[in-house]
C-alpha positions as CSV (number, residue, x, y, z in Angstrom):
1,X,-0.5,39.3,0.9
2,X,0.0,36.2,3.1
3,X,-0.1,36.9,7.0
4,X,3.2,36.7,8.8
5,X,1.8,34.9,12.1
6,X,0.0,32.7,9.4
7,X,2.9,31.6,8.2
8,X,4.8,31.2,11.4
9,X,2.3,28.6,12.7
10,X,2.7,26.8,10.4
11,X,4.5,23.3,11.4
12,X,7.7,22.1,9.7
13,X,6.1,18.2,10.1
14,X,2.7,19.0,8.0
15,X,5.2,20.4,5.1
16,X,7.5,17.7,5.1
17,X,4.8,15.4,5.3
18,X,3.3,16.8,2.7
19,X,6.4,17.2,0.1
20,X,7.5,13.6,0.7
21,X,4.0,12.4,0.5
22,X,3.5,14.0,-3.2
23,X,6.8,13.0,-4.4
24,X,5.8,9.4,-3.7
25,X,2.1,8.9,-4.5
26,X,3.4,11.0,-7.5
27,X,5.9,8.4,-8.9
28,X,3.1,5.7,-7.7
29,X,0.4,7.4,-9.6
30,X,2.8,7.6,-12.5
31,X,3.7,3.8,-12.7
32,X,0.0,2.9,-11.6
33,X,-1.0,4.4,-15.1
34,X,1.9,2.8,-16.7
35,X,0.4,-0.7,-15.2
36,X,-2.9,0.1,-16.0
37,X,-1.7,0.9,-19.4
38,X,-0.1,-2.3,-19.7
39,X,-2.9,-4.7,-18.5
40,X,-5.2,-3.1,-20.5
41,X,-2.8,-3.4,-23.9
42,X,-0.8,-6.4,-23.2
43,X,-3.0,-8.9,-21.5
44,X,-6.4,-8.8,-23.7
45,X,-9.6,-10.1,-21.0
46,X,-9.8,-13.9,-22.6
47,X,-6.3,-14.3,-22.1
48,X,-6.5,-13.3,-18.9
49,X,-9.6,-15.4,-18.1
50,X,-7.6,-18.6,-20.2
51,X,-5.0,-18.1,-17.3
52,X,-7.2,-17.6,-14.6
53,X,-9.1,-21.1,-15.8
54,X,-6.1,-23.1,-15.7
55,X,-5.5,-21.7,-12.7
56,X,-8.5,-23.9,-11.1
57,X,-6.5,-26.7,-11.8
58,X,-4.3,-25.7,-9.0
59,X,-4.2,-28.4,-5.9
60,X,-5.3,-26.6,-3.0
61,X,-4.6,-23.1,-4.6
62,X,-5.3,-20.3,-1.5
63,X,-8.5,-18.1,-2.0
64,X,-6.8,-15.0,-2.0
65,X,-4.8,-15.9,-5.1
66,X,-7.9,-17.5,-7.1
67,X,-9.6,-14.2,-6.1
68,X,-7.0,-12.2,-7.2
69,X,-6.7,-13.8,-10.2
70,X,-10.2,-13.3,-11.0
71,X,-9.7,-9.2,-10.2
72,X,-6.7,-8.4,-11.6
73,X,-7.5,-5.2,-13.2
74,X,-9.7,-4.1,-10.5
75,X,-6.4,-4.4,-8.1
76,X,-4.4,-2.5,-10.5
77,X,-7.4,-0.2,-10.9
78,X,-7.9,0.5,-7.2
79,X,-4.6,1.2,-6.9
80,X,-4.4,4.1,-9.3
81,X,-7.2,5.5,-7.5
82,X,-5.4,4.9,-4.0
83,X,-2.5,6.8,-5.4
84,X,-4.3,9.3,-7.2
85,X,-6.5,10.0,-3.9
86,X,-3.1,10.5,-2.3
87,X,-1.4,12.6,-4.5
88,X,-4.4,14.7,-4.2
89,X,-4.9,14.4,-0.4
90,X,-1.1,15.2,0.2
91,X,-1.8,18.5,-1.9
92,X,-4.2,19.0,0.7
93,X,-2.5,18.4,3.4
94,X,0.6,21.2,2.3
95,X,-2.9,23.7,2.0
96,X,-3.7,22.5,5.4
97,X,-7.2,21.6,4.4
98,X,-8.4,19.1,7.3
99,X,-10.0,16.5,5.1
100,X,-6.7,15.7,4.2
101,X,-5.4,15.3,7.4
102,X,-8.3,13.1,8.0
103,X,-8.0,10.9,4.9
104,X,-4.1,10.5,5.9
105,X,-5.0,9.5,9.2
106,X,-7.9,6.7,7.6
107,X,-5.0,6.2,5.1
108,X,-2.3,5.7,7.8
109,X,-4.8,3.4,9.9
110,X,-5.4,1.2,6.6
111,X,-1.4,1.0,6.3
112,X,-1.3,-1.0,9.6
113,X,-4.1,-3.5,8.5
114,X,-2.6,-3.6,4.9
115,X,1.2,-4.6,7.0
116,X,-0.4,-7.2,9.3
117,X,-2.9,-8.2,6.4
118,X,-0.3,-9.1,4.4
119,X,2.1,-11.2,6.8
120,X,-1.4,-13.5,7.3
121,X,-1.8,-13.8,3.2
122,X,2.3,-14.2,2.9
123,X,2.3,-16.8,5.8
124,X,-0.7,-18.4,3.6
125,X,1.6,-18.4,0.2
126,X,4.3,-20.0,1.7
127,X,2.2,-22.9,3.3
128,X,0.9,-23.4,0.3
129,X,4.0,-23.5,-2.0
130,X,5.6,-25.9,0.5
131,X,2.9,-28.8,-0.4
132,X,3.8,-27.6,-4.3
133,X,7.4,-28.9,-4.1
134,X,7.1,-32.3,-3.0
135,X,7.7,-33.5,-6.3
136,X,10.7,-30.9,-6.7
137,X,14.2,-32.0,-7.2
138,X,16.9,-33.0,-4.5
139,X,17.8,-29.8,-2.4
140,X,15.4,-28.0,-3.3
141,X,12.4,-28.0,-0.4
142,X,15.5,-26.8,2.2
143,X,16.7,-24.0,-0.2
144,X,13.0,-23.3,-0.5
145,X,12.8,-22.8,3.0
146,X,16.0,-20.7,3.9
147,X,14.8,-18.5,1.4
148,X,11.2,-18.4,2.3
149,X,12.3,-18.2,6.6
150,X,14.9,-15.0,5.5
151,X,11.8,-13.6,3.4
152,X,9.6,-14.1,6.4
153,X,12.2,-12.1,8.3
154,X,12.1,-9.5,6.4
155,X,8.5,-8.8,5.6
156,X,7.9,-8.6,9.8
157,X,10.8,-6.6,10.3
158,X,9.2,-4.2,7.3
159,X,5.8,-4.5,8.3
160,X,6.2,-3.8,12.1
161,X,8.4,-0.7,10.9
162,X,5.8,0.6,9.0
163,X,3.0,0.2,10.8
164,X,5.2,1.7,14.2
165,X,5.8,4.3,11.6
166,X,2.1,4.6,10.4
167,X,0.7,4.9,13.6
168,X,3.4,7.7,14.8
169,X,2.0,9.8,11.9
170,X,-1.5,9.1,12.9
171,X,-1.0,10.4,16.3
172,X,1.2,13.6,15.4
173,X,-2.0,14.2,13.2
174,X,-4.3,13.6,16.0
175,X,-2.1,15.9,18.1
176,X,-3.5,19.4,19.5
177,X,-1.6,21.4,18.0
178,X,-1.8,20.3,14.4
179,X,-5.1,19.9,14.6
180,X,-5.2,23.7,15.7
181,X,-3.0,24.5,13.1
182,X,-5.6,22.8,10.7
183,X,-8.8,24.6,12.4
184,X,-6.8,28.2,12.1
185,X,-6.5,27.4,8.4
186,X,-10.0,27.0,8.3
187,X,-10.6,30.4,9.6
């Protein structure tokens, strides 16, 4: 039988935390497989190194996308073990096991580098697909640049709402009282 004042201490945040995270990293393990799936099916490893080759040919091509390129199926690899790791850490985290409010607070401190990491290597893109369209037709480098400027927009507005909202859950986690609420589970 599951103790009453157990039960009552138990903070609404954690469990809808908790629900939200599993739906999501549920659905993301899901397609993950799907992907993995598909590169390993689809996309046999010499015609993925044939594209990767002519990809050297490239003027000025950025590192990031060479290197990503060359790992491909380690990308989509890690990230069915990043959602995987969540799903189970989430399942966790409703048990009130405090690894997994450790690994979500790592996990929500690697969301803010991931956000500001990828306005750098978006920034990057975009410098480099500017020097691509010189030869491009009439009208086409300024709608490359509204498009690229609303898309910059964007991607700041996202990642500075994400990481404010990554770091809000890392300190309700940190908090005193849901860290007691994780010690009493340990008991």
């Amino acid at each position: 039988m599951v103790d009453q004042t157990t039960q009552n201490d138990r903070s609404s945040f954690i469990t809808i935390l908790a629900w939200i995270l599993i739906v999501m990293s549920g659905f993301a393990a899901f397609i993950s497989i799907l992907q993995n799936i598909m590169i390993h099916t689809l996309f046999p490893a010499d015609q993925m190194q044939a594209a990767i080759a002519s990809t050297k040919n490239s003027p000025n091509i950025p590192w990031f996308v060479e290197f990503m390129f060359n790992y491909f199926r380690w990308f989509v690899g890690a990230f069915l073990l990043l959602s995987l790791s969540t799903l189970v850490s989430a399942i966790g985290l409703l048990k009130r096991k405090n690894w997994a409010r450790i690994v979500f607070i790592s996990l929500m401190g690697f969301g803010i580098f991931w956000n500001v990491g990828g306005l750098l290597l978006q920034q990057t893109m975009f410098s480099w697909m500017r020097e691509m369209h010189t030869s491009a037709p009439a009208g086409f480098p300024s709608e490359f640049e509204s498009m690229a400027t609303i898309m910059m927009i964007f991607s700041v507005v996202m990642a500075i709402g994400l990481s404010i909202l990554c770091g809000w859950i890392m300190k309700r986690l940190l908090s005193p009282a849901i860290r007691q609420e994780f010690l009493q589970a340990l008991q």
